[in-house]
C-alpha positions as CSV (number, residue, x, y, z in Angstrom):
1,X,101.2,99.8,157.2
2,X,103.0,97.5,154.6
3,X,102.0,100.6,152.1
4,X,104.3,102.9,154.2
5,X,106.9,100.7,154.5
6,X,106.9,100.2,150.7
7,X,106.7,104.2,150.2
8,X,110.0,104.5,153.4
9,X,111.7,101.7,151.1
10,X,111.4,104.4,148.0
11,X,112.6,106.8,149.4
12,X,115.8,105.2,150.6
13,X,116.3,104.1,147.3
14,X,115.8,106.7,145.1
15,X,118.5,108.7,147.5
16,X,121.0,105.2,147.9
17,X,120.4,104.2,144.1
18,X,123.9,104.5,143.0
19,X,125.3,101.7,145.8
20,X,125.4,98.5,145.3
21,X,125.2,98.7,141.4
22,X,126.4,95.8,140.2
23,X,125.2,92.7,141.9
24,X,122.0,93.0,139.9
25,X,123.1,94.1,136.6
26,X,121.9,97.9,136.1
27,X,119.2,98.1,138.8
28,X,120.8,98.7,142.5
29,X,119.7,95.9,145.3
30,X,118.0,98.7,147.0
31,X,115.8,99.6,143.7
32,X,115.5,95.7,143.0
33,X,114.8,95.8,146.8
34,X,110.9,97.2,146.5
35,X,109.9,93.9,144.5
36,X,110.0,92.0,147.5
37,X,106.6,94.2,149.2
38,X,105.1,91.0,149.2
39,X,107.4,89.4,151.4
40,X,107.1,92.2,154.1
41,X,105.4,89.6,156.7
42,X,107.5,86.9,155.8
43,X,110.7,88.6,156.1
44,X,109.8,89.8,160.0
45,X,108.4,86.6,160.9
46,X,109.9,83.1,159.7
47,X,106.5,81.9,160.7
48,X,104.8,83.5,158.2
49,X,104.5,81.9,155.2
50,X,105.1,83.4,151.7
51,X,102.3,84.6,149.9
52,X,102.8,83.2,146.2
53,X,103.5,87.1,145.1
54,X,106.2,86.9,147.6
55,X,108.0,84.0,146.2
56,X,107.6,84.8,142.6
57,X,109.4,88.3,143.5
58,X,111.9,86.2,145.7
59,X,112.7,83.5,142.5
60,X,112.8,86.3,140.0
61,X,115.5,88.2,141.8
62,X,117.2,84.4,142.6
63,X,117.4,84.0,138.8
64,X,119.5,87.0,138.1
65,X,122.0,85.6,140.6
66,X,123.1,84.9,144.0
67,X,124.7,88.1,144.7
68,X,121.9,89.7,143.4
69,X,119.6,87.8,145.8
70,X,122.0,88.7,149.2
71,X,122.5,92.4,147.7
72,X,118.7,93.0,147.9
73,X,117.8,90.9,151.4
74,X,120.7,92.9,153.1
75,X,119.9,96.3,151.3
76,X,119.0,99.3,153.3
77,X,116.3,99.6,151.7
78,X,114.6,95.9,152.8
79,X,116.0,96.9,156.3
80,X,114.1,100.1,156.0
81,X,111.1,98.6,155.6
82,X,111.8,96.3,158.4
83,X,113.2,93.2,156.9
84,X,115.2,90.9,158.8
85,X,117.9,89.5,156.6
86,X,118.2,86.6,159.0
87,X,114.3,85.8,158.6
88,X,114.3,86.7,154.6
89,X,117.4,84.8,153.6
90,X,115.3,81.9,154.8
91,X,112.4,83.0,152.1
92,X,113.5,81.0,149.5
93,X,113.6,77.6,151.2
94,X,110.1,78.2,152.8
95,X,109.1,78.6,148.8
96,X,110.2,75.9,148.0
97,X,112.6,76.8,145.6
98,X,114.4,74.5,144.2
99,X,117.5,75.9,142.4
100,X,118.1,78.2,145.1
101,X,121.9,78.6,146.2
102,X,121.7,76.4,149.3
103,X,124.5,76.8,151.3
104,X,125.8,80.3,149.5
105,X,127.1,82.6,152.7
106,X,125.3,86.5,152.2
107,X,127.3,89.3,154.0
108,X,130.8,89.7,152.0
109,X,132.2,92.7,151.8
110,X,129.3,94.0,149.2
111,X,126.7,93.4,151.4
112,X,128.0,94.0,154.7
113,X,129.2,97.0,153.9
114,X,125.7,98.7,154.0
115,X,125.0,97.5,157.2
116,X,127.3,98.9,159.8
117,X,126.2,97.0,162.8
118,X,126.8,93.7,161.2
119,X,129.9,93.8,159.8
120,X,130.9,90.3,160.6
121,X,127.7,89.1,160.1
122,X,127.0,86.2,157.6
123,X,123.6,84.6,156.6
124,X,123.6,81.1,154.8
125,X,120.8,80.4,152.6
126,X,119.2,77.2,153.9
């Protein structure tokens, strides 16, 4: 199941790859997005915990920045593969990662702009 989620996530991406561009340096949050695979039952289920795959993919994309980081949780391709950027923002804390950007608000203009339904919507990263 996870492996069709992953192969739905490619698909969106290779077709969305020129949005976004930016946050993460060349590669678009919804390319940058099929790193987190490992995450998949962590991101639906904030009782889940992170595999160790899951928060190396998570504190590899953190390094590269903190826009990069909200870009990819919020892409359309994480949502297409059944995400929830309300569970995943909360990844990185349940990591334990210690230089992640506690208190940084996801869901500016950038992000929220690929998800119609939640316009107003803004996840802090706890």
């Amino acid at each position: 199941m996870v492996l069709a989620m992953v192969a739905a996530a490619a698909c969106v991406a290779v077709a969305d790859g020129k949005e976004g561009a930016g946050e993460c340096g060349a590669t678009p949050p919804d390319r940058m997005a099929l790193k987190l695979a490992p995450c998949a039952s962590a991101a639906q289920n904030p009782s889940s915990a992170p595999s160790s795959g899951c928060c190396s993919a998570v504190s590899t994309i953190g390094k590269q920045s903190r826009e990069c980081l909200c870009a990819v949780m919020l892409s359309n391709t994480a949502r297409s593969a059944g995400i929830k950027p309300e569970v995943a923002i909360t990844i990185p804390k349940r990591c334990n990662i210690a230089d992640r950007p506690v208190g940084y608000k996801c869901g500016g203009k950038q992000a929220t702009r690929r998800l119609a339904h939640s316009r107003s919507t803004r996840f802090l990263i706890t």
